[in-house]
C-alpha positions as CSV (number, residue, x, y, z in Angstrom):
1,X,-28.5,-43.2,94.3
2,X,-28.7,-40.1,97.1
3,X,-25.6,-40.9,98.3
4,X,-23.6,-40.7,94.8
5,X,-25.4,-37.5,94.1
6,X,-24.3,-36.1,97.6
7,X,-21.0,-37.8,97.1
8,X,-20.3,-35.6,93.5
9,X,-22.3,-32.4,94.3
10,X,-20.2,-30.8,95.9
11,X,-16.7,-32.2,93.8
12,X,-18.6,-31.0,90.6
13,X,-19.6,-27.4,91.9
14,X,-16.6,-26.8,93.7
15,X,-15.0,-27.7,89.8
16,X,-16.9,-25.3,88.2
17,X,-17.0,-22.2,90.9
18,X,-13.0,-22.7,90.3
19,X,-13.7,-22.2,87.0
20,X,-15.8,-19.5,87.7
21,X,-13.0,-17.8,89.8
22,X,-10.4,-18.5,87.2
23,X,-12.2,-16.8,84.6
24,X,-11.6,-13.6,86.3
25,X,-7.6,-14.1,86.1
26,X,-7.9,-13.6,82.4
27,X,-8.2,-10.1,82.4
28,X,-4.6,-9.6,82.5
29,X,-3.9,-10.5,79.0
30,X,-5.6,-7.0,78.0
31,X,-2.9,-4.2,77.8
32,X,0.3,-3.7,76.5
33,X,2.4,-5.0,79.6
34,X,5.3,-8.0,78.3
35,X,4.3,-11.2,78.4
36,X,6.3,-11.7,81.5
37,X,4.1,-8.9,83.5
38,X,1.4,-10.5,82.1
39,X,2.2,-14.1,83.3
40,X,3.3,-12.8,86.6
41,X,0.0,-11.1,86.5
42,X,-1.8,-14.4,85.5
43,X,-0.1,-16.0,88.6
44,X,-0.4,-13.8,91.6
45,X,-5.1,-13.9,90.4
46,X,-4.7,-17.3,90.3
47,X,-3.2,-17.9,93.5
48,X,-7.3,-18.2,95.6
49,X,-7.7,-20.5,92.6
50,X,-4.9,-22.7,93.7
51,X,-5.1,-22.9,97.3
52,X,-8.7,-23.9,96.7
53,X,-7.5,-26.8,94.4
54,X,-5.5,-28.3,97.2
55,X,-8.4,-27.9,99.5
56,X,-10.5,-30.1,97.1
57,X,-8.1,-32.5,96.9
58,X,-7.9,-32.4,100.8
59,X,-11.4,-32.5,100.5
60,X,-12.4,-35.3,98.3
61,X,-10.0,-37.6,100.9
62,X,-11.4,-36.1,104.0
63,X,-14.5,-34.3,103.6
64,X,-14.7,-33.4,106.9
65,X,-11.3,-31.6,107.1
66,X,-11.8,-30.1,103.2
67,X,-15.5,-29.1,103.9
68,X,-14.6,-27.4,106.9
69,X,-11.5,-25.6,105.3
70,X,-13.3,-24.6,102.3
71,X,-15.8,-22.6,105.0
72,X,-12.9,-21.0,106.4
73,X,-11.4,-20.1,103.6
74,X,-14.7,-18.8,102.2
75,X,-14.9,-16.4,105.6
76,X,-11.3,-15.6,105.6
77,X,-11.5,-14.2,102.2
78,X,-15.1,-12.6,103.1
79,X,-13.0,-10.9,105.4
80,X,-10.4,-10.2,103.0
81,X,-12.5,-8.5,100.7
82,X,-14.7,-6.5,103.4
83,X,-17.7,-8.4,101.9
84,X,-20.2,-7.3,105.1
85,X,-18.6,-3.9,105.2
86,X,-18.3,-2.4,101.6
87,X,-18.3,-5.4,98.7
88,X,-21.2,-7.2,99.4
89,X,-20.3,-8.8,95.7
90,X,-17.5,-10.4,96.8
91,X,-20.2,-13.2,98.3
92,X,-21.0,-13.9,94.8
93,X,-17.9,-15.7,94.3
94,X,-16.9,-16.6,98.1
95,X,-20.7,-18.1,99.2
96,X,-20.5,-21.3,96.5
97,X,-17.4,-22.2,98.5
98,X,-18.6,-22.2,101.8
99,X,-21.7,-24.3,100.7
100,X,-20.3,-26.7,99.3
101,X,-17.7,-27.3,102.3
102,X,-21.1,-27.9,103.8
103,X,-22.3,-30.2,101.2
104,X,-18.6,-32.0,102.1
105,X,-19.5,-32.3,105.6
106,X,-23.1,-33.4,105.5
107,X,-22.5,-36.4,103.0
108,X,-19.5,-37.6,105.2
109,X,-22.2,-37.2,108.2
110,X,-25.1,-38.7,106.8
111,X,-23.3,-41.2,104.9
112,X,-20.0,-42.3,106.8
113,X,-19.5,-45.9,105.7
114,X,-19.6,-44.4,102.3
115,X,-15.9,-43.9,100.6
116,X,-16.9,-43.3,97.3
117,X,-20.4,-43.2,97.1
C-alpha cells in the first residue's frame, strides 16, 4: 500500500501544480489584442508548462532521471525569476516541482524492484 501511494504522489501533484501553472496562461485572453496575439500569447506562458510535461513523462519511465530534472528545472527557473534575490513568490509555484522530483527519486530508492507500484 506505501509503495502505490509513493508510486502516484508525486504523478498526481506534479498533474495538478501543472494545472496550477497553466492557470496563470489564461490571462491573455483579457484585452482587445486578435485572437492570433492572443494565441501566440497563450503559447509562449505555456511553454514551462510544456517542458514540464515531457519531464513527467521522462519521469514516470525513469524516476530517477525525471525527479532529478524536475529539481533542476525548479532551480533553473528559481534562477530565472531571481526568486532569492527580489521574487521570493516565484517559490510558490517553482518549490511543488522540485519536491516532487524528490518524491520521484525516493520511491525509485526505497522501492526499486517496484515498476508500477
Amino acid at each position: 500500500m506505501k509503495s502505490k501511494i509513493m508510486y502516484w504522489l508525486p504523478r498526481v501533484l506534479t498533474i495538478i501544480f501543472i494545472l496550477f501553472m497553466g492557470m496563470f496562461s489564461l490571462d491573455v485572453f483579457e484585452g482587445n489584442d486578435s485572437l492570433g496575439n492572443k494565441m501566440l500569447g497563450f503559447l509562449m506562458h505555456n511553454i514551462p508548462v510544456l517542458i514540464i510535461i515531457v519531464i513527467l513523462i521522462i519521469a514516470w519511465r525513469n524516476e530517477i532521471i525525471g525527479g532529478v530534472l524536475l529539481m533542476l528545472a525548479a532551480l533553473t527557473g528559481s534562477y530565472f525569476y531571481h526568486s532569492f534575490t527580489g521574487n521570493p513568490w516565484s517559490l510558490v509555484v517553482l518549490a511543488p516541482f522540485f519536491c516532487t522530483g524528490i518524491l520521484f527519486v525516493i520511491h525509485k530508492l526505497l522501492y526499486p524492484e517496484n515498476k508500477k507500484g
